[in-house]
KEPADO-867025 format. One record per residue (C-alpha): x, y, z. Coordinates in pm, whole numbers, padded with zeros to 5 digits, always signed. Example, Ala and Ser with C-alpha at 12.3 -4.5 7.8 and 13.67 -1.06 7.14 Angstrom:
<rs>
+01230-00450+00780/+01367-00106+00714/
</rs>
This chain:
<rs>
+00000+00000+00000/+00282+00230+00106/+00485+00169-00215/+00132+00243-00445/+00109+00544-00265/+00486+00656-00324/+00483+00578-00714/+00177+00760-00731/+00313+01027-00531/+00648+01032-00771/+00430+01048-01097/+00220+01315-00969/+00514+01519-00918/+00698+01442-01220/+00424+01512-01428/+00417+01896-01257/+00761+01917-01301/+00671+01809-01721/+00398+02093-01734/+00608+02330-01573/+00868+02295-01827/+00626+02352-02121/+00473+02667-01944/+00820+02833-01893/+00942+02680-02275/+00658+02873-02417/+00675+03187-02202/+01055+03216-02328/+00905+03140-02688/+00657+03413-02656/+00897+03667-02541/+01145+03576-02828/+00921+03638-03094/+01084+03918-03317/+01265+04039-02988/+00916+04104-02828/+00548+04102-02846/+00408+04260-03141/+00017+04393-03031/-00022+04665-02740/-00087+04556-02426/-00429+04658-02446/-00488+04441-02706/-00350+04151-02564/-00549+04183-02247/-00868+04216-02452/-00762+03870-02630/-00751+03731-02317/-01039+03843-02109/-01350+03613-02111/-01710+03739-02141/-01722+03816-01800/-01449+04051-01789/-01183+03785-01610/-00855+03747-01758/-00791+03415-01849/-01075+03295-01643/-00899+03421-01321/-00666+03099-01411/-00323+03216-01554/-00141+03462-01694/-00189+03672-02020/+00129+03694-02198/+00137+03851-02571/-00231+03772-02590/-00238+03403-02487/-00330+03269-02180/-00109+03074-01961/-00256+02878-01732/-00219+02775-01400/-00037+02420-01351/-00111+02365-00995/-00269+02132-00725/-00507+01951-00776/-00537+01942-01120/-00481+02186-01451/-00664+02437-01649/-00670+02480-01979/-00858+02631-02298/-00788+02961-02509/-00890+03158-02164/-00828+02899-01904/-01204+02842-01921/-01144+02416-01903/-01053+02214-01642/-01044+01787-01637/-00954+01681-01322/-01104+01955-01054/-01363+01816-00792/-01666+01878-00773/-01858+02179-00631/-02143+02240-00442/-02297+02633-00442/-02019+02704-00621/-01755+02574-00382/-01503+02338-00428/-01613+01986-00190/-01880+02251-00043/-01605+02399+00133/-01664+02082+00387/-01384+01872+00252/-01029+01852+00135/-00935+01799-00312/-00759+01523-00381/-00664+01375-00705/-00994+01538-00802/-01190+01340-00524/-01367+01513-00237/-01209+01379+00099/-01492+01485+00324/-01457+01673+00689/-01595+01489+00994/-01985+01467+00981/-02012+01534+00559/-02055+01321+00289/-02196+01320-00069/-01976+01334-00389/-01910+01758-00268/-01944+01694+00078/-02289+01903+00088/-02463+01687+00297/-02436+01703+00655/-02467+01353+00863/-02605+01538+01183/-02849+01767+01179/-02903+02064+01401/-03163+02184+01162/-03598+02263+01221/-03756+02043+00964/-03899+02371+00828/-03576+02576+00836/-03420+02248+00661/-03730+02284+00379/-03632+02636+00348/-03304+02605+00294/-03432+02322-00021/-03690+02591-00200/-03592+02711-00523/-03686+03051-00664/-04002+02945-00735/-04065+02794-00362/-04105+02427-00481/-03843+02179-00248/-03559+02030-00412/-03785+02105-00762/-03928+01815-00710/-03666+01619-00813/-03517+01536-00494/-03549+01515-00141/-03445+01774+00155/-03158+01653+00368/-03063+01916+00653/-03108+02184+00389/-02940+02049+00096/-03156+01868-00151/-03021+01504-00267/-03142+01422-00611/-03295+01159-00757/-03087+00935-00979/-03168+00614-00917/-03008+00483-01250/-02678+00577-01104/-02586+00823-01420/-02598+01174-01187/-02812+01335-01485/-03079+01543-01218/-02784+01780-01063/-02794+02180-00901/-02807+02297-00571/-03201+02280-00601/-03195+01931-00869/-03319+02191-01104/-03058+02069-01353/-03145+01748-01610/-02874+01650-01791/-03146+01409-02004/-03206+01697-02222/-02805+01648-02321/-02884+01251-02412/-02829+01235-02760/-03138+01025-02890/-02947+00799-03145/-02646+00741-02930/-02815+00781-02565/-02466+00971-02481/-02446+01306-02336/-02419+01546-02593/-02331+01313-02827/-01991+01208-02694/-01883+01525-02829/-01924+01797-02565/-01973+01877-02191/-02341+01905-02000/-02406+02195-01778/-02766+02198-01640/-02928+02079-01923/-02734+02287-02225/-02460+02161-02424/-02128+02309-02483/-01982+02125-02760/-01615+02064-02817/-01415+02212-03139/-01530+02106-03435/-01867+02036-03302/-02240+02181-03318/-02585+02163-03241/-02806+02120-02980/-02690+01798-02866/-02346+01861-03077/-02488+01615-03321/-02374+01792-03614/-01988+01788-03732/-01807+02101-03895/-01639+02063-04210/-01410+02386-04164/-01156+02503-03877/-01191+02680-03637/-01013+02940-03758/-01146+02936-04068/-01517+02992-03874/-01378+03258-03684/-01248+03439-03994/-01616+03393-04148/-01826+03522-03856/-01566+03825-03798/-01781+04115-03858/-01613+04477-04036/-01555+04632-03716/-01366+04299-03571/-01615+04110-03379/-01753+03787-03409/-02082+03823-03489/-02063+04242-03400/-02114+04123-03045/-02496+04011-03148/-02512+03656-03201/-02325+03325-03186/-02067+03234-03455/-02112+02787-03512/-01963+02653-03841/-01857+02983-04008/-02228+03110-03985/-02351+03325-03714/-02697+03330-03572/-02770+03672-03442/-02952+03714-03135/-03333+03862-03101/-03200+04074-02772/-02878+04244-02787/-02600+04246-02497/-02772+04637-02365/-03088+04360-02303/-03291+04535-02596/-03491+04338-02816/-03382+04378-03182/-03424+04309-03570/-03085+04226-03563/-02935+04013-03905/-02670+04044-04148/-02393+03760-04247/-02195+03897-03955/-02501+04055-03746/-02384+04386-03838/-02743+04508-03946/-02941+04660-03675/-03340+04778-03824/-03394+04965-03485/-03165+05251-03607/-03468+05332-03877/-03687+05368-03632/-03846+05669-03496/-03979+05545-03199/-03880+05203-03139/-04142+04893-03135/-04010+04563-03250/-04342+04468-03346/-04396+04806-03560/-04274+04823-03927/-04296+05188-03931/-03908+05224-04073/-03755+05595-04151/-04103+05780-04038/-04274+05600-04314/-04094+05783-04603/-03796+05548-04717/-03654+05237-04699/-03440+05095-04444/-03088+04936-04542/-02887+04764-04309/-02993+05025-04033/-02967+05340-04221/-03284+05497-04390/-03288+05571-04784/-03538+05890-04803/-03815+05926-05101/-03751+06218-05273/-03905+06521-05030/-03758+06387-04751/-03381+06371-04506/-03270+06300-04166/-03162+06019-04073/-03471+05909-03971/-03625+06060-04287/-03878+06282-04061/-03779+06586-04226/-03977+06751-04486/-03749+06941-04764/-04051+07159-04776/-03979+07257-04448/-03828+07597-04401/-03675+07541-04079/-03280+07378-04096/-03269+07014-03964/-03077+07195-03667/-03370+07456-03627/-03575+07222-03633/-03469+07015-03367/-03439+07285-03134/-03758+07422-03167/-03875+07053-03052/-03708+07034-02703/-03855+07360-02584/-03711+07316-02193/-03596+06928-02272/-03308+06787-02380/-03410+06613-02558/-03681+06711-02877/-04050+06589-02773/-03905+06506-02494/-03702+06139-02578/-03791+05819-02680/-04129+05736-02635/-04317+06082-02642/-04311+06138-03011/-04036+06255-03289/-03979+06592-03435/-04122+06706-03761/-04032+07041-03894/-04006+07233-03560/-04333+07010-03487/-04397+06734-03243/-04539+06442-03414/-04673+06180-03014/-04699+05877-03009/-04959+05733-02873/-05031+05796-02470/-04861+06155-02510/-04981+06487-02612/-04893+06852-02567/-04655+07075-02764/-04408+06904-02678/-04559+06545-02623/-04480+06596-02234/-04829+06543-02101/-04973+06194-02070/-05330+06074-02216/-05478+06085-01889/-05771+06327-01808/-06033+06352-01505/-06251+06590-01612/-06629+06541-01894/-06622+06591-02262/-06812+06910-02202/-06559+07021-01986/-06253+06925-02220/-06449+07068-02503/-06524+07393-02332/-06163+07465-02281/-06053+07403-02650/-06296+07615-02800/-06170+07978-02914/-06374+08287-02857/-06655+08226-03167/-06740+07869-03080/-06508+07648-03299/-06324+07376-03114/-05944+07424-03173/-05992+07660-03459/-06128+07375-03667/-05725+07313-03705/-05706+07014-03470/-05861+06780-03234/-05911+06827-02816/-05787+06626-02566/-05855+06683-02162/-05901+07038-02237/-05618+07075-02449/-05548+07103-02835/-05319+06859-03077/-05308+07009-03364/-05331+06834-03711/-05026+06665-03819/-05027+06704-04167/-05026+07055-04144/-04694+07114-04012/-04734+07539-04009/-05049+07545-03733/-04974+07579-03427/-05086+07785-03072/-05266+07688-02776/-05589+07699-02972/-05431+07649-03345/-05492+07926-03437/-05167+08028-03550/-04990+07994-03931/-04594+08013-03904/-04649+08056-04282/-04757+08361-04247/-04402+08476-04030/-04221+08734-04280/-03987+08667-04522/-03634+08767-04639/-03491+08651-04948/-03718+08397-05002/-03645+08283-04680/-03907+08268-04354/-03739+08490-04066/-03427+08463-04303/-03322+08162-04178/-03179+08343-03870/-03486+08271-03641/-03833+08004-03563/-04158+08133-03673/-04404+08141-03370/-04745+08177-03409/-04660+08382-03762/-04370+08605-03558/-04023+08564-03587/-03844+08477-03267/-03489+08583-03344/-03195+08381-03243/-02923+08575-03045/-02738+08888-03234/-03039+08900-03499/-03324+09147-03534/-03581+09277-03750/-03952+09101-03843/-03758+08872-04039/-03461+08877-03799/-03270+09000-04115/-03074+09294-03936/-02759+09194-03767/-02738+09385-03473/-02348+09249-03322/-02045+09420-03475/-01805+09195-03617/-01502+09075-03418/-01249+09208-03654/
</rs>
């Protein structure tokens, strides 16, 4: 017994000894490249930092933009990012042997009073029967997920085939929905199970990694990289040189996201954004790959500005935030239509701030909108809770009652307010340093 132990002992340590040797041969390889590395340290970091922003899984070194990982007790890492290990023990709540046991050989050597393959259950218990329940319910309440039973406060699942397939710190993992259903192996004998999903080795793809890749790697990278460098622009998953592009993107928006790389996003031609809306580019042009081609009479990039308009895109704009930031007052309330607030529905007001709430009659609402001979909202719009909205496809009326034609404001070279001002309520409202009734006198004297 003694001299098992030793030789195992003495090939443990001489196969350390091995990986040590190849970590520090291909440290000193890395360094020697061309007398040094060749990418900026930023850029090598970013090679080797995982999704969740560890570098090299919190498992090695980054050196030139390659990971290397740690070769130590009790077993090693490996994987582009350190992200693999083979011969680590078990855990339990995301503790190695539950933290009630020792790692050998990856094998859980349990403390006094622990067993279970991570030493998460507890022989004695000092436990209520209802604090031990409590301790079993998962997010949803149900004990052990019914899958198991409650054992001082850790649930012990049911597999009484002896396979381990019903798994998690609540048995609310199945590893039968890795069983591939021709070869009854997990994932196909071609990838890992992790609470019910497969991750499939190189190579390898599919649900249950069922389907084989005729290309590299590399050459599947290269495919999926997107213009900008990303695989898949950050918006889907890259599997056999094609990427699938997610329907939420990583901000957690939902999206009409496509393109060979994912690089299109259809949200960008949208006014207002509703995933289940095809109003693209305001309804006059075409969306392309996230940018809107106007019909003729239209621009912006949202095409919601009418060349007809007499107001610059920038005049425009302005005139829409009143005392926002943002014009008709951000996403939601409405968009901006020559110096006019188009709302969306729920919002009204000049500037789409006030909601489509009221509390008071239709007489009463009415009564408010009409102007001093009777007409409701000078027969230019519509009333809401005592207020006016006027009509849309009249750009020009505006005023608390509509009454008001900014095509009547005065002109200057063929200009309204000569471009240096906003017409309100047919006056000119001159921006700063301009004056006149077409703000076409210059009133600042020049610098020089």
């Amino acid at each position: 017994m003694h001299a098992e132990t030793l030789v195992n002992s003495v090939l443990v340590s001489l196969l350390l000894i091995l990986l040590s040797a190849i970590q520090g041969s291909l440290q000193q390889s890395l360094r020697q490249v061309g007398g040094g590395c060749k990418i900026s340290p930023e850029s090598s970091l970013r090679r080797c930092r995982t999704p969740d922003g560890l570098i090299c899984s919190g498992r090695g070194e980054c050196e030139c933009g390659i990971c290397i990982c740690q070769v130590t007790e009790p077993g090693t890492f490996y994987g582009p990012r350190c992200e693999c290990h083979d011969w680590i023990c078990p855990t339990y709540d995301g503790k190695t042997c539950g933290d009630h046991g020792i790692c050998k050989s990856g094998k859980c050597f349990c403390y006094e009073n622990w067993f279970g393959e991570s030493c998460q259950y507890q022989e004695e218990c000092s436990l209520s029967s209802k604090t031990s329940k409590d301790l079993c319910r998962n997010a949803q309440g149900v004990v052990c997920s019914n899958a198991g039973t409650c054992h001082c406060g850790s649930c012990m699942c049911h597999n009484p085939d002896g396979k381990g397939l019903i798994s998690g710190r609540y048995c609310e993992c199945d590893d039968n929905e890795c069983l591939d259903e021709d070869s009854g192996e997990v994932c196909g004998g071609h990838g890992k199970c992790y609470c019910g999903n497969c991750y499939c080795s190189a190579g390898w793809h599919g649900d249950k990694c069922e389907f084989q890749c005729d290309i590299s790697p590399w050459e599947s990278k290269r495919r999926c990289t997107s213009p900008d460098g990303k695989i898949c622009s950050n918006r889907g998953t890259c599997v056999c040189g094609e990427c699938t592009c997610y329907d939420v993107d990583p901000s957690g928006d939902w999206g009409d996201i496509h393109g060979e790389t994912c690089e299109c996003d259809e949200r960008s031609c949208h006014v207002m954004y509703d995933r289940y809306s095809d109003d693209f580019c305001s309804g006059h042009g075409q969306c392309n790959c996230g940018r809107c081609d106007c019909k003729e009479g239209w621009t912006g990039k949202k095409c919601d500005h009418p060349l007809s308009c007499s107001l610059s895109m920038e005049a425009s704009q302005k005139k829409c935030r009143g005392t926002s930031s943002l014009p008709c007052f951000g996403r939601g309330h409405g968009f901006c239509s020559c110096g006019r607030c188009i709302c969306s529905d729920g919002w009204f007001g000049k500037h789409c701030q006030f909601p489509r709430s009221c509390n008071m009659t239709d007489e009463q609402s009415k009564s408010l909108c009409e102007t001093v001979n009777g007409i409701t909202c000078s027969g230019k719009g519509s009333c809401h809770c005592g207020r006016c909205i006027c009509s849309p496809q009249e750009w020009y009326i505006s005023g608390e009652f509509c009454e008001c034609d900014d095509r009547e404001c005065d002109k200057h070279d063929g200009l309204v307010c000569t471009g240096n001002g906003v017409c309100n309520c047919g006056n000119c409202e001159c921006w700063d340093g301009w004056t006149g009734n077409a703000c076409e006198i210059w009133v600042r004297e020049d610098p020089w």
